[in-house]
C-alpha positions in Angstrom: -2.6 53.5 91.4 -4.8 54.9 88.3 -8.2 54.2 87.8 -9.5 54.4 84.9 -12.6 54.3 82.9 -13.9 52.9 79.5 -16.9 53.9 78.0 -19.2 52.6 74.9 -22.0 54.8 74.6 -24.4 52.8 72.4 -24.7 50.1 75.3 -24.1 52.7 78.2 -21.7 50.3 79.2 -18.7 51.5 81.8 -15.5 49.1 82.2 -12.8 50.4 83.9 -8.5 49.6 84.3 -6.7 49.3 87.6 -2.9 49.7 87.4 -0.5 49.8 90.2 3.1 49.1 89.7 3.2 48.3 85.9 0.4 46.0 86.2 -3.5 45.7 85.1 -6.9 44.5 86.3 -9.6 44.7 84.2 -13.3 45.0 85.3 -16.0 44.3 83.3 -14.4 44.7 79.9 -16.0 44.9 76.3 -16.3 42.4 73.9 -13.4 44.3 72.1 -10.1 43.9 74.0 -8.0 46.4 71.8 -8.7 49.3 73.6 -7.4 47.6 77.1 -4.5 46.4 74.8 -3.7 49.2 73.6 -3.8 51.4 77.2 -1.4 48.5 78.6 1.1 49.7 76.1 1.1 53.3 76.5 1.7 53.1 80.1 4.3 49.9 79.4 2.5 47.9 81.8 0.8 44.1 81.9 -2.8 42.9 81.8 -2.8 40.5 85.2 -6.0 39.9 85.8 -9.9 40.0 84.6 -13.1 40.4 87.0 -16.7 39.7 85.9 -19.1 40.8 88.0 -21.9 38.7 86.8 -22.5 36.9 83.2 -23.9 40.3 81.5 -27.0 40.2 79.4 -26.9 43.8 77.4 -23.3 43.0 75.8 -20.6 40.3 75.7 -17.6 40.4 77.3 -14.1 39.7 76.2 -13.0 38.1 79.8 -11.7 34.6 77.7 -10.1 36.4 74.8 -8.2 38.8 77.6 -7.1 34.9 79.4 -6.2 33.4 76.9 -4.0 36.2 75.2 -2.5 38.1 77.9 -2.3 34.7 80.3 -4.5 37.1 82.6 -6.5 35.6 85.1 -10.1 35.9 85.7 -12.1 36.3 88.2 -16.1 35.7 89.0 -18.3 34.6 91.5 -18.3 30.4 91.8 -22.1 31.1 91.5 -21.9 32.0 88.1 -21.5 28.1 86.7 -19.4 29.4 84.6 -17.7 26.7 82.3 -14.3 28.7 81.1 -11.4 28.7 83.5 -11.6 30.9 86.2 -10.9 31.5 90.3 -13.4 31.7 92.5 -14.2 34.9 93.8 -16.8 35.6 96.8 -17.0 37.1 99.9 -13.8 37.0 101.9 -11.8 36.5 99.1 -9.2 39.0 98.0 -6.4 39.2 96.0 -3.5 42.0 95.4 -1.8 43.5 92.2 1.3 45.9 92.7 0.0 48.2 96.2 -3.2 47.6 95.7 -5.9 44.8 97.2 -9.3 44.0 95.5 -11.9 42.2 97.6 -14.8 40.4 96.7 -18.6 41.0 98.1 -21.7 39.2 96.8 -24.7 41.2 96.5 -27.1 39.4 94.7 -30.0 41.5 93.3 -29.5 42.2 89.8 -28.6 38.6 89.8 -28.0 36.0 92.1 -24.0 35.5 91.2 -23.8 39.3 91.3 -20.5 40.7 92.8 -19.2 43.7 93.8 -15.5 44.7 94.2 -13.8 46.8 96.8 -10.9 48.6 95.9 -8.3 49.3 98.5 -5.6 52.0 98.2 -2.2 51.6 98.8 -2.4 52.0 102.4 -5.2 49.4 102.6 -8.3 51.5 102.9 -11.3 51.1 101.3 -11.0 53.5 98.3 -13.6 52.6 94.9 -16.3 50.5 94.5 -16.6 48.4 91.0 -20.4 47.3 91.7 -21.5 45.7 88.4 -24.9 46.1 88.3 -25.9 46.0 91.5 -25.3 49.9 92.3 -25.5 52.1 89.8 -25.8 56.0 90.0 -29.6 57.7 91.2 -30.7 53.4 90.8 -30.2 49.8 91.1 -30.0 47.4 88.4 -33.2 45.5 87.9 -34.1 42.1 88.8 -36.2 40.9 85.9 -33.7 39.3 83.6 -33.2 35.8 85.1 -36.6 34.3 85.7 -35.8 32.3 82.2 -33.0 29.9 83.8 -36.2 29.0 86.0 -34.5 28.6 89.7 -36.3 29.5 92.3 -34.0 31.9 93.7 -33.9 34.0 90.6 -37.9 35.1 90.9 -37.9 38.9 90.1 -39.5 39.1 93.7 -36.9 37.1 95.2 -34.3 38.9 93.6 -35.9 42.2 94.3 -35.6 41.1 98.2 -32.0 40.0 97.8 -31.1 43.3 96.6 -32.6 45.0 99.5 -30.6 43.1 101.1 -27.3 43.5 99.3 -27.5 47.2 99.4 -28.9 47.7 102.6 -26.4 45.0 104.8 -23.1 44.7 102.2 -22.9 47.9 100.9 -24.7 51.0 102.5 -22.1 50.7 105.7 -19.0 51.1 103.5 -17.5 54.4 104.1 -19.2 57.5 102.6 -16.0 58.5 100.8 -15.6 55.5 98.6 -16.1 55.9 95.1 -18.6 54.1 93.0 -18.1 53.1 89.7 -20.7 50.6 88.4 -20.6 49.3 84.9 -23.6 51.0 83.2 -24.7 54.6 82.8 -28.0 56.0 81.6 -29.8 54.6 78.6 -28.5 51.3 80.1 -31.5 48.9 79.6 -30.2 47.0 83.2 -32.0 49.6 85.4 -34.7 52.7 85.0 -33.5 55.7 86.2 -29.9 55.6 85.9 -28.6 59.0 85.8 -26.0 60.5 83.6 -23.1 61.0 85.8 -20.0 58.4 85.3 -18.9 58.0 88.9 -20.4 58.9 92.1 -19.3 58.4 96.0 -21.6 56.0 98.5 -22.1 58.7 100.6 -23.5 60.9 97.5 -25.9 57.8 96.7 -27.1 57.4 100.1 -28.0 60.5 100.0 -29.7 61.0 96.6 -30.5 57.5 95.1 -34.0 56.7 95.6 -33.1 53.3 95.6 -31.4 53.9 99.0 -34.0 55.9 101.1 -35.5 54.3 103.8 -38.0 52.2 103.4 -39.3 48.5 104.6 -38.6 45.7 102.5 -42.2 45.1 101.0 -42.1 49.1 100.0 -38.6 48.2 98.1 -39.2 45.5 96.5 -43.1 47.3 95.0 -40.8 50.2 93.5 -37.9 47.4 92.0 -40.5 45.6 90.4 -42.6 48.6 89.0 -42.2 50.1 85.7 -38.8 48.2 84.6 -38.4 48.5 81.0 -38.6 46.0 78.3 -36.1 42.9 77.6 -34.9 43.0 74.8 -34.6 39.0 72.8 -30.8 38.6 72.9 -30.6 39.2 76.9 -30.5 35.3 77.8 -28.6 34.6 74.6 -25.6 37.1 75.6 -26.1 35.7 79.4 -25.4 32.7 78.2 -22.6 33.4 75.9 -20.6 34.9 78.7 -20.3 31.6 81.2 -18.9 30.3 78.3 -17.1 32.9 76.7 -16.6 34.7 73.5 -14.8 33.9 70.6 -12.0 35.6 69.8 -13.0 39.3 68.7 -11.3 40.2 65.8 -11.0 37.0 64.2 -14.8 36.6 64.6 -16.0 39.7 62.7 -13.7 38.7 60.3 -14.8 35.9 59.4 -18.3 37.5 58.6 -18.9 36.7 54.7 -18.3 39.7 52.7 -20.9 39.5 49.3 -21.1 41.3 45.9 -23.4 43.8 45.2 -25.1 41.8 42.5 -25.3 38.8 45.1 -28.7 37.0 45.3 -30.8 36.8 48.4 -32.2 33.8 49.8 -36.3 34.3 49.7 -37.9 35.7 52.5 -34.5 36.3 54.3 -34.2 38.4 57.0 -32.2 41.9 55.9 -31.0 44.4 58.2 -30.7 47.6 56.2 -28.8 49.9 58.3 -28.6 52.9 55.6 -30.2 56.2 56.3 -34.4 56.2 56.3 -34.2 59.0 53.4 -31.8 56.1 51.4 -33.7 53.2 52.8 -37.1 54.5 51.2 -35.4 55.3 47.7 -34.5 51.8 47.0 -34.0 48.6 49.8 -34.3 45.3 48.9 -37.6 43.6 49.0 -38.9 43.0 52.5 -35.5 44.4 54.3 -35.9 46.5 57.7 -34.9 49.4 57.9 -32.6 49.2 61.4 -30.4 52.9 61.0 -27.3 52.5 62.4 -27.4 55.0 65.5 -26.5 55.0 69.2 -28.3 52.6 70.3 -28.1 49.6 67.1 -27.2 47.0 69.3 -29.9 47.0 71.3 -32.7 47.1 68.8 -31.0 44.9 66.7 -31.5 42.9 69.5 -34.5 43.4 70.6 -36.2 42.9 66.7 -33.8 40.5 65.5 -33.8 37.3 67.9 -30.7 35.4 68.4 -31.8 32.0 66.7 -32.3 34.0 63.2 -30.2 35.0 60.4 -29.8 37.6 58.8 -28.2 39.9 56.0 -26.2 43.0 56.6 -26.4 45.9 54.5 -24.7 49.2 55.0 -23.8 52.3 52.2 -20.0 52.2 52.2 -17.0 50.1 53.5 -16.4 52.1 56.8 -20.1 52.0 57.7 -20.1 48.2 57.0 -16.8 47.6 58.9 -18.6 49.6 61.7 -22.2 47.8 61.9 -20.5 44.2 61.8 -18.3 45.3 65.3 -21.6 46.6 66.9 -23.1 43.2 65.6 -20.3 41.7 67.5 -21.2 43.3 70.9 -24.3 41.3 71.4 -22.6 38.2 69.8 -24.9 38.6 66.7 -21.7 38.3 64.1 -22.4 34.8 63.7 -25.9 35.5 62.8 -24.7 37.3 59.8 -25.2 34.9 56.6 -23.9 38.0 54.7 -23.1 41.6 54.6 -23.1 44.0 51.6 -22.6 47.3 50.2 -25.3 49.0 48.8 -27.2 45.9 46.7 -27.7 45.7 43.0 -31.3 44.5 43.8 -32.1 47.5 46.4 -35.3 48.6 44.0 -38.2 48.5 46.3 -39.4 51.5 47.3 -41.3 52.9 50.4 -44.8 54.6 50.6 -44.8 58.4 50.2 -46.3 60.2 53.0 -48.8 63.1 52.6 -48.4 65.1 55.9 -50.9 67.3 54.9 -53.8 64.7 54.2 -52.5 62.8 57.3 -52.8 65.9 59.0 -56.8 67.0 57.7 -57.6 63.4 58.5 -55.9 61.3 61.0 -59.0 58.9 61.4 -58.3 57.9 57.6 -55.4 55.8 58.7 -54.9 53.3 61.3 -52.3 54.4 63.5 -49.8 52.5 65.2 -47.5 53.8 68.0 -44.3 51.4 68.4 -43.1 53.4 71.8 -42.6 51.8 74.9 -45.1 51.1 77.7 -43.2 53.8 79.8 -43.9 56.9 77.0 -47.4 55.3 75.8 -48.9 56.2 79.4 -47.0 59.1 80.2 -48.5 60.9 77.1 -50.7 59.5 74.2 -50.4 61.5 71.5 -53.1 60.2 69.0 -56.1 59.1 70.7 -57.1 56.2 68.6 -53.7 54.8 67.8 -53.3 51.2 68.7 -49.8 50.7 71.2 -47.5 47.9 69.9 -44.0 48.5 71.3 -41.2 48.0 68.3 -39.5 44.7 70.5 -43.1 43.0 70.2 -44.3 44.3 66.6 -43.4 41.1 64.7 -45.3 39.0 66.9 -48.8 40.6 67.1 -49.3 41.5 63.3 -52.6 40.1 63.9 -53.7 42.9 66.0 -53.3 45.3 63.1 -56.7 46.1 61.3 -56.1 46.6 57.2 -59.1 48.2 56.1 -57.4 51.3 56.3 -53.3 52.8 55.6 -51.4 52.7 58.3 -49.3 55.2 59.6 -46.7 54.4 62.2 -45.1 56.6 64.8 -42.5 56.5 67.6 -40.9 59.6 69.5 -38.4 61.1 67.4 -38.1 58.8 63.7 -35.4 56.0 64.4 -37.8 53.2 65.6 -40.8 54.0 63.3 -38.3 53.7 60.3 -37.3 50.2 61.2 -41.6 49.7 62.6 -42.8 50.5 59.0 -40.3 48.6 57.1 -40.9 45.8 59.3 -45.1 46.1 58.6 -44.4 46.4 55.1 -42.4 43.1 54.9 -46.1 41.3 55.7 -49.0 43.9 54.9 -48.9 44.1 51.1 -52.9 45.0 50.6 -52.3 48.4 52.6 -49.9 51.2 52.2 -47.6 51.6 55.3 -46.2 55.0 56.4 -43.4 56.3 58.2 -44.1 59.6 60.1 -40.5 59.7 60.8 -39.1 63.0 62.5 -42.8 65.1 61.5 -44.1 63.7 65.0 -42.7 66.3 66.6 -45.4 68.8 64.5 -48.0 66.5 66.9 -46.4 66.7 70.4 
């Protein structure tokens, strides 16, 4: 038996291979297949078999493509209501590939078709974990995301009790030497204080995950629900993409339409510009944002972008194009994409110049907006009179934004205030709008 483990770092996302006797489960896989594909080969074994825990939120998974090509089956909880072809797969059910026996145990917390799966070695005993969201390392995923379907039984406070539950009665008496493997790392937006490791053991996290220290329900379920990060728009979108299923990858972000550089625009179209800030504020094209492509793309493409609008795509060169359009595909945003081009003829607006030194002499000359999360806004305000708008919520509440004065906009480090300014300047034309970009840190 060889376990082994995936990782994409821009969605934190951990999916992992089983093999045992020339043959291959897969556990929460990516939305591209290739890489499973291509491990199958080198060991000259088959793809058998698929397991969802849950219908994800933060990316989408190839589980149909993986089906339909390799005649794998899959399998997820019958809670899911998923509508692709599948076997049911809840508590007490288990099924075996080569030596090895995976078993099936709801936990519902993160979600109420949550699963996790026990491994079991070749000698039958309980040897790895695969819990989804449910268990992650130093945390537990949150249980915020599925208000929207509107059940009753997916209340973040009802969910937040299930997981006490779950974690308490389902998985904290499994042996202390079994290894856990859940399916996001930190940076994952599907918890708050994942930490950094890529595997632990249950007896580690019993020990160390605050999660799992003793406490009464009502003191659990206060720490869940408190300080959970933002959601970004595409969550439900990508939920419910996955109980249907993905398109075929590939195929998919091929069929993206490729456009000229001298290609026109449609007015007041959303553009994505995904070139440098330093290139972006040289020469975009009118009223484009300026979303950097970076570690973490998807999820603010995501989270500014919602998943009913279109959109251009523009990148500086081929490969960066090629690359933008897969991590497009990851939140199932290539469909989104009306077009996608290299460097446009028509990139000839330009962006406003700062002066750090007159910023500097007089920061109550401009109106200053911080686009940082709740989380960093009240751990440490670092202009008193700035006005807070978090980057997911800045095209909604515009009309918060006083324009008697420039405005300078600021986030932690330079990505998001890049992509905040360009975003203000698509809609304030009567004011100057500044990026403070990466000359925050002269402030902290």
């Amino acid at each position: 038996m060889i376990v082994e483990q995936f990782e994409d770092k821009g969605l934190a996302h951990f999916s992992y291979t089983i093999m045992s006797e020339g043959k291959i489960v897969v556990i929460d896989p990516a939305r591209d297949p290739h890489p499973y594909y291509e491990y199958a080969n080198l060991h000259d074994a088959r793809i058998v078999a698929v397991i969802e825990t849950h219908p994800h939120a933060d990316f989408v998974s190839s589980h149909q493509e993986i089906s339909q090509i390799k005649e794998a089956v899959i399998y997820t909880s019958k809670l899911t209501g998923a509508t692709y072809l599948f076997t049911p797969f809840d508590d007490g059910f288990t099924f075996r590939v080569g030596k090895v026996k995976f078993e099936a145990i709801n936990t519902p917390g993160h979600s109420a078709d949550s699963i996790c799966v026990l491994l079991h070695d070749e000698n039958d005993q309980p040897y790895a974990l695969f819990s989804g969201d449910t268990l992650f390392i130093g945390d537990v995923g949150r249980p915020d995301l599925r208000e929207v379907s509107g059940q009753s039984n997916t209340t973040r406070e009802a969910l937040a009790r299930e997981m006490y539950q779950s974690t308490r009665e389902k998985l904290m008496p499994l042996p202390d030497g079994v290894l856990l493997y859940p399916t996001h790392g930190a940076g994952s937006l599907c918890g708050k204080g994942i930490s950094s490791a890529h595997s632990s053991s249950l007896g580690a996290e019993k020990i160390s995950n605050a999660a799992l220290k003793p406490m009464s329900e009502e003191e659990f379920v206060s720490y869940l629900l408190a300080d959970q990060p933002f959601i970004p728009a595409y969550f439900p979108f990508a939920v419910a993409l996955n109980k249907k299923g993905a398109t075929e990858f590939k195929s998919s972000i091929d069929g993206v339409p490729r456009l000229q550089p001298n290609c026109d625009f449609e007015k007041d179209a959303l553009v994505v510009d995904t070139r440098p800030a330093a290139t972006f504020k040289k020469g975009h094209v009118p009223n484009a944002i300026n979303l950097q492509d970076g570690l973490k793309f998807e999820t603010w493409l995501g989270s500014v972008i919602k998943p009913t609008e279109k959109f251009y795509l523009v990148a500086a060169d081929e490969t960066a194009l090629t690359k933008v359009i897969a991590k497009t595909a990851k939140i199932g945003y290539e469909k989104n994409i009306q077009g996608a081009v290299i460097n446009p003829a028509g990139a000839t607006e330009t962006s406003a110049v700062i002066d750090l030194a007159a910023f500097k002499n007089n920061p109550d000359q401009f109106t200053i907006i911080d686009i940082r999360n709740p989380g960093e806004t009240k751990e440490h305000k670092i202009f008193a009179q700035s006005l807070a708008i978090p980057l997911p919520e800045l095209r909604t509440r515009l009309a918060e934004i006083p324009t008697d004065k420039p405005i300078m906009v600021h986030c932690a480090g330079g990505y998001r205030s890049a992509a905040g300014s360009s975003l203000l300047a698509r809609k304030i034309k009567d004011q100057p709008i500044y990026d403070l970009g990466e000359a925050i840190q002269d402030f902290n």
